[in-house]
N, C-alpha and C positions, 0 to 999 in steps of 0.2 A: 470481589473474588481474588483470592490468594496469589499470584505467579507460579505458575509449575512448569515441572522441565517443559521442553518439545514433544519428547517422546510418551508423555502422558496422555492418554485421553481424557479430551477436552472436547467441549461443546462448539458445535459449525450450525449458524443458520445460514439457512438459503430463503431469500427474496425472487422471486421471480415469477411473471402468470403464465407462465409456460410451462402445463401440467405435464407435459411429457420430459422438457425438461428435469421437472421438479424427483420425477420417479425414477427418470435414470440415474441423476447424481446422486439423489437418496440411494440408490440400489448399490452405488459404485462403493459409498462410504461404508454403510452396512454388511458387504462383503469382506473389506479388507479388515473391519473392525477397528478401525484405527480411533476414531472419534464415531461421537455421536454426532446426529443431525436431526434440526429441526426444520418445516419446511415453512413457509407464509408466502401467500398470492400477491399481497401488497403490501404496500411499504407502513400502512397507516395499521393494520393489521400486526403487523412483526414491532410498533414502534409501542403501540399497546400494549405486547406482552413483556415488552422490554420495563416496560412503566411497573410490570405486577409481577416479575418472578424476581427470584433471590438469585438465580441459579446464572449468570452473565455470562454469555458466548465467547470463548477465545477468539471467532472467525466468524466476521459476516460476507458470504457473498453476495453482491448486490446488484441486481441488474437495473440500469439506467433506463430501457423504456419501459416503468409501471401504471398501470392507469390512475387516476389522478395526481395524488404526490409520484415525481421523478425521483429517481438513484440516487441524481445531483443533490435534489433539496433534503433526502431523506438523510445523507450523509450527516447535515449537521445535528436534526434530534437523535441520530443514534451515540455522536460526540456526547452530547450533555450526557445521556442519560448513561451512555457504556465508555466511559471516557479508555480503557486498557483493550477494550475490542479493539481487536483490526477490521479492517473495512478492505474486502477483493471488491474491484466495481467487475462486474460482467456488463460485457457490452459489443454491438455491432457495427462503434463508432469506432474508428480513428482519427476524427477529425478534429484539430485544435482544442477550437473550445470546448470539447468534449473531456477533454484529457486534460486542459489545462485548470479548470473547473473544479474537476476530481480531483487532481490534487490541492489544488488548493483549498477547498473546503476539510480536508484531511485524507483524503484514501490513503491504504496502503501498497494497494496493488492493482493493478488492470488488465484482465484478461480479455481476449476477441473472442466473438463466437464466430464463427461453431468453432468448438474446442474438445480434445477426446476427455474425457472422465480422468484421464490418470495424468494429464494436464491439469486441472482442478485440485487433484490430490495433492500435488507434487505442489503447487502454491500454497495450498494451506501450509502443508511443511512447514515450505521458505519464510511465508509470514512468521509462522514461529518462534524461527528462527530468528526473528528481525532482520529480515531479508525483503526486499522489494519486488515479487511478482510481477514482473509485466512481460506483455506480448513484444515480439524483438520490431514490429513494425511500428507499438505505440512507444517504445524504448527511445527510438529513431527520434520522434517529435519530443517528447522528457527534454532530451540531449538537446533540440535545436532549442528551446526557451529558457535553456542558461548557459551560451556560449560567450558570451563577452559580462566582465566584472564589472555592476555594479557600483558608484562611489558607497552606498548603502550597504554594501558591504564591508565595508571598511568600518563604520560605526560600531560593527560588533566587535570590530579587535582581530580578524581576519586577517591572518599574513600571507602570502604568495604562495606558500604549501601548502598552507589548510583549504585555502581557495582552488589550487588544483586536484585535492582530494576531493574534493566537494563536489568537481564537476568531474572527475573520475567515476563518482558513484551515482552520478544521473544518466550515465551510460551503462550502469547495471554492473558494475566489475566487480567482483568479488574480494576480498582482500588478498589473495594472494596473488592475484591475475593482478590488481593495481600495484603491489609492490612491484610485480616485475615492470611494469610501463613505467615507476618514478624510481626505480633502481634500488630498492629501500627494503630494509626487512621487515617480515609482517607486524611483527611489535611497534615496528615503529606506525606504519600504518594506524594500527589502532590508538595508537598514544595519539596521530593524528585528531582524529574520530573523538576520543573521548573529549578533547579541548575543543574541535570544531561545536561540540552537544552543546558544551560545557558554557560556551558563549552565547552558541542562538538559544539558549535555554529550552533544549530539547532533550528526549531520551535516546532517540534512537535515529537511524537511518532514514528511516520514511514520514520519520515527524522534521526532521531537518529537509529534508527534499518538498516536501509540502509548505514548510516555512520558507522558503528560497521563489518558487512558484509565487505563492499567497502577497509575500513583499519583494517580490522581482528584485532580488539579491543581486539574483547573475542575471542582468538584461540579455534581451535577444540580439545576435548576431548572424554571421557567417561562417562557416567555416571555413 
């Protein structure tokens, strides 16, 4: 599938066996007409039709308790097969290994339930965008499991700024809210960003933040 703007309508699957669930965010999307949505019970289910359509989702939402295959394990066959889909986990976890998991197997985003519908919206956006959706509580832990640098980080060629942009944006900052904290203009920001990709040989924000996780770049500390 092609890349197209943000603002285009674009394909959303939703995962989840939570039919009421399933009806209301279907309902929610349908309304605003922004994208289309597809919906699947299970993960083994959505991973199938993944295998037989042409037509590839911009956005999977993905809920972590499904019966048999989990959110966690489903993540990787939707990798092979949809390697430019994003992946939102929905979930009722905060707890570490829930989140540390998720990203590391590749998510792009983490939402808590219960969540209102225009919460959900407003993530696919961001995903869009190449922006990092998460909830501000599972944000909190992100930020605690890359506080302290890494020597393995170093390996990639990582210097003292790119490393502080790095973990600037696992606390969710935007680029203009991290310029003001490193005193920098946004351009420069992003000239950041493009060399930090450039070396972890990444494209984006959320595949850098998952690689970081995945190979414990930035060891856990304290603040």
């Amino acid at each position: 599938m092609e890349p197209t703007s943000p603002s285009a309508k674009q394909a959303i699957w939703l995962v989840d066996d939570n039919e009421e669930l399933r009806t209301v965010v279907s309902a929610a999307f349908h309304e605003v007409k922004s994208h289309t949505i597809e919906c699947f019970e299970s993960a083994e289910v959505a991973i199938q039709f993944a295998k037989e359509t042409s037509d590839d989702p911009a956005v999977i939402l993905l809920d972590i308790e499904l019966p048999r295959m989990n959110g966690i394990d489903a993540i990787e066959h939707f990798k092979k097969l949809l390697p430019r889909t994003k992946i939102l986990i929905l979930s009722n976890f905060d707890n570490d290994p829930y989140v540390d998991q998720a990203f590391a197997k590749g998510a792009n985003g983490y939402l808590l339930k219960p969540f209102k519908v225009e919460e959900v919206i407003s993530a696919v956006e961001a995903s869009l965008r190449n922006e990092m959706p998460v909830s501000p509580r599972v944000m909190k832990k992100v930020a605690d499991l890359v506080l302290l640098v890494h020597p393995l980080a170093r390996d990639y060629g990582l210097g003292d700024v790119e490393i502080e942009t790095l973990r600037w944006k696992t606390n969710g900052l935007r680029n203009k809210r991290l310029a003001e904290e490193m005193n920098i203009g946004v351009k420069t920001v992003k000239a950041h960003l493009t060399s930090i990709y450039k070396k972890l040989g990444v494209r984006s924000e959320t595949e850098a933040v998952a690689k970081v996780l995945r190979e414990r770049l930035l060891a856990p500390g304290v603040h």
